[in-house]
Structure formats: structure tokens, C-alpha cells
N, C-alpha and C positions, 0 to 999 in steps of 0.2 A: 504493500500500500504506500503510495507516493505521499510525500507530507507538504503541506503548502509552508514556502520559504517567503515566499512576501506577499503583501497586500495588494490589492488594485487600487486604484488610485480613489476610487469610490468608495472602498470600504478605508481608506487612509480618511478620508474626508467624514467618516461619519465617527471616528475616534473621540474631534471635539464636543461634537452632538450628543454624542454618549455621554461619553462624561459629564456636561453642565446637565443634560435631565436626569441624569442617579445622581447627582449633586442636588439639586431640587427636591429628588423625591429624600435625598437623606436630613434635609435639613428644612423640609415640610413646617407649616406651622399652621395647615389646616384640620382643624376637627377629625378627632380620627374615624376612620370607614367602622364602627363596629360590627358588622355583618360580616366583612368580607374578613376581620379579623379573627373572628370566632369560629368563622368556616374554616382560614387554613388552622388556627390554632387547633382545632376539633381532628382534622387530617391528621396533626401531627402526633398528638395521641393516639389515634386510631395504628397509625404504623409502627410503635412501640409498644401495642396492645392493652392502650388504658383505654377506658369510657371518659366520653365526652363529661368538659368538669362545669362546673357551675364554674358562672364568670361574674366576676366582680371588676367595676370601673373606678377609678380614680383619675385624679386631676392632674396627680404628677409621680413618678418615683419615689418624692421624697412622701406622700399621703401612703402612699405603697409599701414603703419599708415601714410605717406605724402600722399601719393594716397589718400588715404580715406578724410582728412583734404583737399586736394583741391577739391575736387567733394562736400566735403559739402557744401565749402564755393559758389560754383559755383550753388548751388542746385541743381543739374543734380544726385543727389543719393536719393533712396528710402530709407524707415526706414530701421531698422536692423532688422535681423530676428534671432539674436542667440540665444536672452528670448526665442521663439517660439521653435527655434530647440531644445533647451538644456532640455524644457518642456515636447516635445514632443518625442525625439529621443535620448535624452542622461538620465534625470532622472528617468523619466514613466518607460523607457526600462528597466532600469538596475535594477527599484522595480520590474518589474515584473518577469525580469531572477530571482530574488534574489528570488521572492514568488518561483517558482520552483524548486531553490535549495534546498530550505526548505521542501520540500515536498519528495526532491530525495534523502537530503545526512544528515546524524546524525549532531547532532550541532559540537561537538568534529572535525569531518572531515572537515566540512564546516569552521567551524576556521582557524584549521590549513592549508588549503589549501587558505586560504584570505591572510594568512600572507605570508607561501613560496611563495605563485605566487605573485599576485596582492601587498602584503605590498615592497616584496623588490624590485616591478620595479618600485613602487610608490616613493621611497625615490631619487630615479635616474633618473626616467625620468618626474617625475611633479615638485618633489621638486628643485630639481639638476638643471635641465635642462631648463623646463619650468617658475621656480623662478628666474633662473638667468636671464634666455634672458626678461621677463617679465620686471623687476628691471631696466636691463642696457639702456629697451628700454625708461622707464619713465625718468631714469636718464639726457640721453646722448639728447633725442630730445624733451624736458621737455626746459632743464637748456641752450639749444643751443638757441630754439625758442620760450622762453616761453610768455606766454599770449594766444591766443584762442586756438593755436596750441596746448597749455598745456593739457587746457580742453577735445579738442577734440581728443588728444591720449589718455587720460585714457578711457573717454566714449568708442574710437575705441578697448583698450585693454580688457575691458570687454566686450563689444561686440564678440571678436574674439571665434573661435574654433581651437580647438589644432588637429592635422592630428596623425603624428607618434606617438607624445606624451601619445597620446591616448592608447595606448599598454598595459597600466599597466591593465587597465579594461579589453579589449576585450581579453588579454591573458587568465586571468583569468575564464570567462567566458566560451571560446573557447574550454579549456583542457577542463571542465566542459563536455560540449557537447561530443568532438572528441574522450576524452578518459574515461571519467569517466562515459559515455554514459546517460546522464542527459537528457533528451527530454524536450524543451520548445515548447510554444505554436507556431505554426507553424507562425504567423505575427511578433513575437518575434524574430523567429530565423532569418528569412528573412532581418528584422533589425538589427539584429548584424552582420549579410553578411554584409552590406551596409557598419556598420562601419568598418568592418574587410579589405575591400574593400579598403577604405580614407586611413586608419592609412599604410595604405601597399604602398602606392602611394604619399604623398605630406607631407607637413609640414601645416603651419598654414594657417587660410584660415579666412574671412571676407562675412559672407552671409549680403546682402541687398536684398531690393525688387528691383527686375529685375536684378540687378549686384550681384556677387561674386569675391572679390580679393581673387583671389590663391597664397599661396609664394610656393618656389621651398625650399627643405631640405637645411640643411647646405653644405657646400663645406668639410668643417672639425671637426670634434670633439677628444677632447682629454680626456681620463676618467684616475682619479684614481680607478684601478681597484683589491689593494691589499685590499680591505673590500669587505664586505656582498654585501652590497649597494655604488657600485661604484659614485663617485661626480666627479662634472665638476675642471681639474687641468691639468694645464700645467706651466712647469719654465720656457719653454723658448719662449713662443708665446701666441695668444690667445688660447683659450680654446675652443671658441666656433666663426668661422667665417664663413659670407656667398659670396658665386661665385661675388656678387656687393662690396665684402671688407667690410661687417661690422662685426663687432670682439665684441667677450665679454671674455675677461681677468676671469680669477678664479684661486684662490691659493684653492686645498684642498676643493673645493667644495664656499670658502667663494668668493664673487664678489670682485673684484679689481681693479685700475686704470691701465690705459696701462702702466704708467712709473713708475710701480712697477714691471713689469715684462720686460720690454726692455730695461729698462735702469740703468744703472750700478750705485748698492746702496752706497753708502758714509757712511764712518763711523757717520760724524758728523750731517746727513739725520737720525740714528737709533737712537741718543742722542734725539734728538729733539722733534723726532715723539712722538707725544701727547694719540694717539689710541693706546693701550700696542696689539691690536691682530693685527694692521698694521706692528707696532717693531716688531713681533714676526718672521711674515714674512719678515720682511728686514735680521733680526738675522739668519732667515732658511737660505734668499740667499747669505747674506755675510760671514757667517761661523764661529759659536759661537767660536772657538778657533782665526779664525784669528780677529777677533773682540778684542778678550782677549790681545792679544800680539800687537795690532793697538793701542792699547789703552793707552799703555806702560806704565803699573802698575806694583807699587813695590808690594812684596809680605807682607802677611799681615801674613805672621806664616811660619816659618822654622823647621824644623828638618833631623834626619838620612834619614827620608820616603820623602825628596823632599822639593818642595814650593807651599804654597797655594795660590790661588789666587781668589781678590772680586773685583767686580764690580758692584755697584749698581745702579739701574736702576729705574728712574721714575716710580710709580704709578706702579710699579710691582717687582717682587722677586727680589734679587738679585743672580747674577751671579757668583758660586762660582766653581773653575776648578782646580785641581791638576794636572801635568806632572807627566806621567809616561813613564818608558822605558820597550820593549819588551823583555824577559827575554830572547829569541831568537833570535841569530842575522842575519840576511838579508842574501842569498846568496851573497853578495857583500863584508860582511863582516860589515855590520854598521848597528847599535842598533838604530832600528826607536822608536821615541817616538810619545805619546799618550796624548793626553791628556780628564781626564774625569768629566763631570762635576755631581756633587754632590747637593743632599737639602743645602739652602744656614743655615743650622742649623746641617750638617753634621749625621741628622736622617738615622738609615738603615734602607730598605727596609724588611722588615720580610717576611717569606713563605707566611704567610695569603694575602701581599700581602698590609698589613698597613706600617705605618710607627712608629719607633724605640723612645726611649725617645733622645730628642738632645743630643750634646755634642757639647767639646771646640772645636773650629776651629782650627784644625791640620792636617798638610797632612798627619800623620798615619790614625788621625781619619778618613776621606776626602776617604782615599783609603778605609780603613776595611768597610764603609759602601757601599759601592758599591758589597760589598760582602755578604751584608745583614750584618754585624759584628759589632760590637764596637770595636772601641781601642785596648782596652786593650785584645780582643781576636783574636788579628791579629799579625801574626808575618812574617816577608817575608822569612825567612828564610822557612814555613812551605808552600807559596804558591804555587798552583798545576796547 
């Protein structure tokens, strides 16, 4: 059997198509399909040979892991069945798609199609997404109720199954089949319907014997989306909330506390702060220039080229910013200034893209390196 070594150009061209709609469907924030979620969830039982369980809906994961923690405590819950499903219908499947692919598509292809499809939704919607609400849920109902309740959310978090999240696999997969026309074995394929089915209709979900807690998607999601692999980011709300109000804060993809994004940072809040990549983010939102001039420092080097300025910073670089004025002035008539900040060693940036041997701390220096320059090879009269 001959194995396809590359794509056509048609199915090259439906890579990115793919990708943003299992992007969409993984980061969904409409109402979830109940019907269709309870059909495939009822399938998935049915193939492990349990009876369809009674289903129970919640608003978020986090209503989810309480639910689950009082049914335990009350006994009225059967064991969990996610070891069972994840053996059966998440890892078995996707070795067996994978023996398929190997049979259908050259190594080269089958690579690079793991990485375009399946690696970049995987950085966004397991890592991203799934890490953070994961994290904020041990954190926030860990630390509010801890003692059995502790225990019994982690046990309930690993027990869980991920719905939308799921995308990053069945994506991959799915073009496999729809467009790269890969044929699996017919109980294979019928099983990845099932999950293609879930990830299209709900958010996380809890299988027990007899019971299933279902949650309902998010309400909102906010993505940085000027990279490859867009991360969970929002400045000015959470990042990730659900219909019952629970929120997960994220700077840039990193988790955050709420009252690093609600509430209005303090100069003497970013002195303090002990974690240089929390400062970092107080500095993004309070604004490294007005930070500089809040600070009210004198300069620490004059000359013709301006005033330099340093500020050093705890357990991390310091802060080193030149004013500069726009050589064009404003329709209004007024010469906006600038100010830029520099290696605190006044290093240029060179083409390659390293960086330059230091020099003295000068605002000529200070400016020529931001020009990739030295010093002595800058002159304003020659700037372009």
C-alpha cells in the first residue's frame, strides 16, 4: 500500500481553515448542545458496558467539583469512570487512529501535519486554557475550603474529561479522514464521531457510575491572539469567566490574581513586589515611562543628546530610559516626546539580532543603541 508523501495544494489550503474552526469550536462560548451531549456521552458508556447515567448540569467546573464533593460525602455517587473512558475511548483510540496514519501518510507529512494542526491548538486550548482553569480551580477552592474538600477536588480534577478542549486531537484527526482521505477502521471512526460529537456541544464533564456532571462552556473568553498559539489575556477583566461568575484572570497567557487586573497598580505595590514576572506585569499596566517620572529621579548622565535615566529594580535588571523629542512637530504645533528604554549596559542590538559590547551610560550612547549603533557612530544631525 503506497502512503501519501504530500498534500495537494487544496488540501495545503484547507490546513488554515481547519485549524481556526476547531479553534472556534475549542474555545466556544455558546450555550452548550445538551442533547447532543448526552447522546454521545450515553454512546460512551454504552461501549465500556455501563447504563446510561443520570445527568446532572452545572454552570461551571468549578459548581462541579462542589457537586461532586457533596455526593461523595453523602455516598449517593458511584466510582468514577474516567481511568475506564480515557483507556478505552481516549488513549486505545487515538493509538489506533495513529497505527492508521502510519500506514496512510509518509513520516515527513504525518509530522508536519501533528505540528500545524494538533501542536498549535494544543498550546491554546490544553495548555492555555485547560492549565489555567485547571490551576485557578485547585487554587481558589483548595485554599477557600481546604481539608477533605482539598483532596477531593484534585481526585474530582483528575477524574474529569475535557469536552471543547478536546479539539486539539479530534481536529487533527478529522482533516486526516475529511480531507487527506485516510480511512480508519470502521469502530475507530464511529468513535471519533462520538468525540467529535462532545467537543462540538459542552465543556467539561465528570462520568461516574450511574451519574454524569455536565458543565455548560464559558460565558466569555478573551485570547491573545497576535502569536502562532494564541494564550489566555485580558487587561481589563477576566480572561476566562463562566454564566454562574466564576473568572480566571490571565496576563499573557501567565494565571493571575483578580486584583492584579481590577485594581489600580501603585507605584509603591511594583517596588515591593517580591515575584520580578508579577513586577513585570504591574510595570506593563502602570507604564514603564510613567513609572520612571512617578519615581522622580534625578538623572544619572547629561549631555547635548538629553538625560539618562536609572532605576533599579529588585532581583531584576534595571531600568534604564532616555527622552527623546519627535523631530516632527504635531499638527498642533508641539514637539511630542518619547521616551525609550535601552539595555541597562547601553548594549546595541546588532542585525544578527545579539547584542553589542557595553558602553558608558550616556544619552548619546542610550539613543545610538536603539539604533543598533555605538556612540561614537551616531550623530543627530545625520538621523533619518
Amino acid at each position: 500500500m503506497s502512503k501519501t508523501e504530500k498534500l495537494t495544494k487544496e488540501q495545503e489550503a484547507q490546513i488554515p481553515i481547519y485549524k481556526k474552526k476547531w479553534f472556534d469550536i475549542g474555545s466556544s462560548c455558546e450555550p452548550a448542545d445538551r442533547k447532543t451531549a448526552e447522546e454521545a456521552i450515553s454512546k460512551m458508556y454504552k461501549i465500556i458496558g455501563k447504563d446510561c447515567p443520570k445527568f446532572i448540569w452545572v454552570e461551571s467546573p468549578a459548581v462541579g467539583c462542589l457537586v461532586l464533593h457533596k455526593m461523595k460525602k453523602k455516598s449517593s455517587l458511584g466510582d468514577s469512570l474516567g481511568d475506564s473512558l480515557r483507556d478505552s475511548l481516549w488513549d486505545s483510540l487515538r493509538d489506533s487512529l495513529w497505527d492508521s496514519l502510519r500506514d496512510s501518510l509518509g513520516d515527513s507529512l504525518e509530522g508536519s501535519l501533528r505540528d500545524s494542526l494538533g501542536g498549535s491548538l494544543w498550546g491554546s486550548l490544553r495548555d492555555s486554557l485547560w492549565g489555567s482553569l485547571r490551576d485557578s480551580l485547585g487554587d481558589s477552592l483548595g485554599d477557600s475550603l481546604w481539608g477533605s474538600l482539598r483532596n477531593s477536588l484534585w481526585g474530582s480534577l483528575e477524574g474529569s474529561l475535557r469536552g471543547q478542549e478536546c479539539a486539539y486531537w479530534v481536529c487533527f484527526y478529522q482533516y486526516c479522514s475529511e480531507i487527506v482521505n485516510v480511512k480508519y477502521r470502521e469502530q475507530d471512526q464511529e468513535n471519533l464521531n462520538v468525540w467529535d460529537s462532545l467537543v462540538k456541544s459542552m465543556g467539561w464533564w465528570f462520568p461516574y457510575e450511574g451519574t454524569c456532571i455536565c458543565c455548560e462552556r464559558p460565558k466569555t473568553i478573551h485570547w491573545e491572539t497576535n502569536r502562532a498559539n494564541p494564550r489566555l489575556h485580558c487587561e481589563n477583566g477576566p480572561a476566562l469567566e463562566y454564566r454562574d461568575g466564576y473568572k480566571v484572570y490571565c496576563w499573557h497567557g501567565l494565571r493571575v490574581k483578580e486584583e492584579l487586573i481590577e485594581k489600580p497598580i501603585m507605584l509603591e505595590q511594583i517596588d515591593n513586589e517580591q515575584n520580578a514576572e508579577i513586577r513585570r506585569i504591574m510595570l506593563e499596566r502602570y507604564g514603564t515611562t510613567k513609572y520612571i517620572l512617578d519615581s522622580k529621579l534625578e538623572p544619572i548622565a547629561e549631555d547635548s543628546y538629553g538625560k539618562l535615566y536609572k532605576k533599579e529594580v529588585k532581583q531584576d535588571e534595571a531600568i534604564v530610559m532616555v527622552p527623546v523629542h519627535n523631530s516632527t512637530p504635531e499638527p498642533d504645533g508641539t514637539i511630542k516626546e518619547y521616551w525609550l528604554r535601552v539595555q541597562p549596559d547601553c548594549r546595541p542590538m546588532l542585525e544578527n539580532g545579539n547584542f553589542g559590547e557595553p558602553q558608558e551610560l550616556t544619552p548619546r550612547n542610550a539613543i545610538a543603541s536603539t539604533f543598533g549603533l555605538r556612540g561614537e557612530q551616531y550623530d543627530l544631525v545625520k538621523e533619518t
